[in-house]
C-alpha positions in Angstrom: 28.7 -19.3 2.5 26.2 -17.4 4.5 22.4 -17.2 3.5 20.9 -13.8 2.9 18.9 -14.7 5.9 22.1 -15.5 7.6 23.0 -11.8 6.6 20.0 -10.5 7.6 20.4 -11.5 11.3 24.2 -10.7 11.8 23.4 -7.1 10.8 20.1 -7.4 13.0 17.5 -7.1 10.4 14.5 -8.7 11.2 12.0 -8.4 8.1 8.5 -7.0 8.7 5.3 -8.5 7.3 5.1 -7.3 4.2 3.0 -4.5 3.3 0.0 -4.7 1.7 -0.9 -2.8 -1.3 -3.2 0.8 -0.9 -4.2 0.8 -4.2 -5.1 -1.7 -7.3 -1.8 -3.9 -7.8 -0.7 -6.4 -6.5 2.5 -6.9 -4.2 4.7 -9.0 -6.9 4.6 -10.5 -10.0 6.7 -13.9 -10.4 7.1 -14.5 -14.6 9.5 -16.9 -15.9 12.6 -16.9 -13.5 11.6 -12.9 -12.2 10.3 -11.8 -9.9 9.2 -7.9 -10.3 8.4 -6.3 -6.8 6.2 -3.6 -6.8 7.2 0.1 -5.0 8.1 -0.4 -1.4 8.0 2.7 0.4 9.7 4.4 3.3 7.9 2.7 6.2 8.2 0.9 9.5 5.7 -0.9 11.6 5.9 2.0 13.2 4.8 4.7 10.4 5.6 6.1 7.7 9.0 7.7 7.2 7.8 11.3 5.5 10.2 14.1 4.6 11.1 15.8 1.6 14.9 16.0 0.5 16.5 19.1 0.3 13.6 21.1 2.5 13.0 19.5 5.5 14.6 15.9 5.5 18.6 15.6 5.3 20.4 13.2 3.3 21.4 10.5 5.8 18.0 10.5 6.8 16.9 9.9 3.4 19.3 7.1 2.8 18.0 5.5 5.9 14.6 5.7 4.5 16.0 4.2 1.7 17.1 1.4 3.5 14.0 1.0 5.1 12.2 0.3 1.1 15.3 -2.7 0.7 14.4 -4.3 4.2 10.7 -3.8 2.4 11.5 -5.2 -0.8 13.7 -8.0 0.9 10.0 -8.9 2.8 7.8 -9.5 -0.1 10.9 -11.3 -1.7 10.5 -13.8 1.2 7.1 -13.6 1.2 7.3 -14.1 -3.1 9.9 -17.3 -2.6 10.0 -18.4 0.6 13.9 -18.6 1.0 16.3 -16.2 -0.2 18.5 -18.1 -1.4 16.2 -18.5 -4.3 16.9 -14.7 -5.1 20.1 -15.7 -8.2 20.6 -11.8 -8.8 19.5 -7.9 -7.5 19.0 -7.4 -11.2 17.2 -3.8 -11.2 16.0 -1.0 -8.3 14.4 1.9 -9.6 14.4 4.7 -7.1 12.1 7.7 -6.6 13.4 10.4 -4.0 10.5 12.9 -2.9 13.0 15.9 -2.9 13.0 19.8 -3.5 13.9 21.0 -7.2 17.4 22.2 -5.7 18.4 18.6 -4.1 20.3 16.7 -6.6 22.0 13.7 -4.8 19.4 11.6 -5.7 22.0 8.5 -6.4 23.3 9.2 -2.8 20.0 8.6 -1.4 18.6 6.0 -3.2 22.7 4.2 -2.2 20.9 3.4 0.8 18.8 0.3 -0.6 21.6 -0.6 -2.7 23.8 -1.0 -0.5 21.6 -3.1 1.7 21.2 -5.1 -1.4 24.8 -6.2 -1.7 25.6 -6.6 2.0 22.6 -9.2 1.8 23.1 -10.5 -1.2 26.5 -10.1 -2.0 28.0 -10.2 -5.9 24.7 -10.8 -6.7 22.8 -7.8 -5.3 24.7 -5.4 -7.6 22.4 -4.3 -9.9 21.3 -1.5 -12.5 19.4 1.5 -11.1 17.5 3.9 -11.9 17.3 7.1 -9.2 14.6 9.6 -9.6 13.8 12.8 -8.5 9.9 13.6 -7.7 7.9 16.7 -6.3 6.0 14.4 -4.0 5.3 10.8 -3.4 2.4 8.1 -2.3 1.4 9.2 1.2 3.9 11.8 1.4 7.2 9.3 2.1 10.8 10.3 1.5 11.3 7.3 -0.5 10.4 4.6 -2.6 12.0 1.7 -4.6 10.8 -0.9 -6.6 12.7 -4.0 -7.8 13.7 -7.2 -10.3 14.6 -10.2 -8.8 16.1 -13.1 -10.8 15.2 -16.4 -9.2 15.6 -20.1 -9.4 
């Protein structure tokens, strides 16, 4: 069976350095066998993926940006546990979708890290959500997603 990093590389992810935190908290929190990792947000080496759903940022674009917090979240889980193998189970995202008060496929956007979650981790990257709308977001991104980890 193929390792999430195995995964990683045959859809040509290569994980950034994990970000570092712009405010007082830390990255992750490893307690008993979770990990919790804090809100990743919609951004590259590159810069910061802004937009607001439903006004000037449409949805595909907002479930790439989505995508973008997984491959973020998937970072400081390596950077948490060294190999992802150690991740046992996805076992909560919670999303937060900077959109206007009309947009309401929240779910669809926040699909993007989700689905990222099970092509790298399989059975084990389906997980409970939550998928919320907000009226703006840390540093004006599109997107952000924070995330439980069970590991072993």
């Amino acid at each position: 069976m193929p390792t999430p990093e195995a995964k990683l590389d045959a859809l040509g992810i290569v994980l950034p350095a994990p970000m570092k935190p712009v405010a007082t908290y830390v990255p992750y929190v490893i307690t008993g066998d979770l990990l919790y990792v804090s809100g990743q947000v919609s951004a590259t080496p590159e810069g910061r993926i802004l937009g607001r759903l439903g006004d000037d940022m449409e949805l595909s674009a907002g479930q790439h940006a989505a995508r973008i917090c997984g491959i973020n979240l998937i970072a400081q889980c390596k950077a948490a546990v060294g190999e992802l193998s150690r991740i046992k189970r996805v076992v909560k995202l919670g999303g937060f979708v900077n959109c206007a008060p009309s947009f309401v496929d929240i779910p669809q956007v926040v699909n993007g890290c989700s689905d990222l979650m099970v092509e790298v981790f399989g059975e084990a990257g389906k997980h409970a959500r939550s998928a919320v709308a907000c009226p703006t977001l840390p540093l004006g991104v599109a997107v952000e997603v924070d995330g439980v980890f069970e590991i072993g």
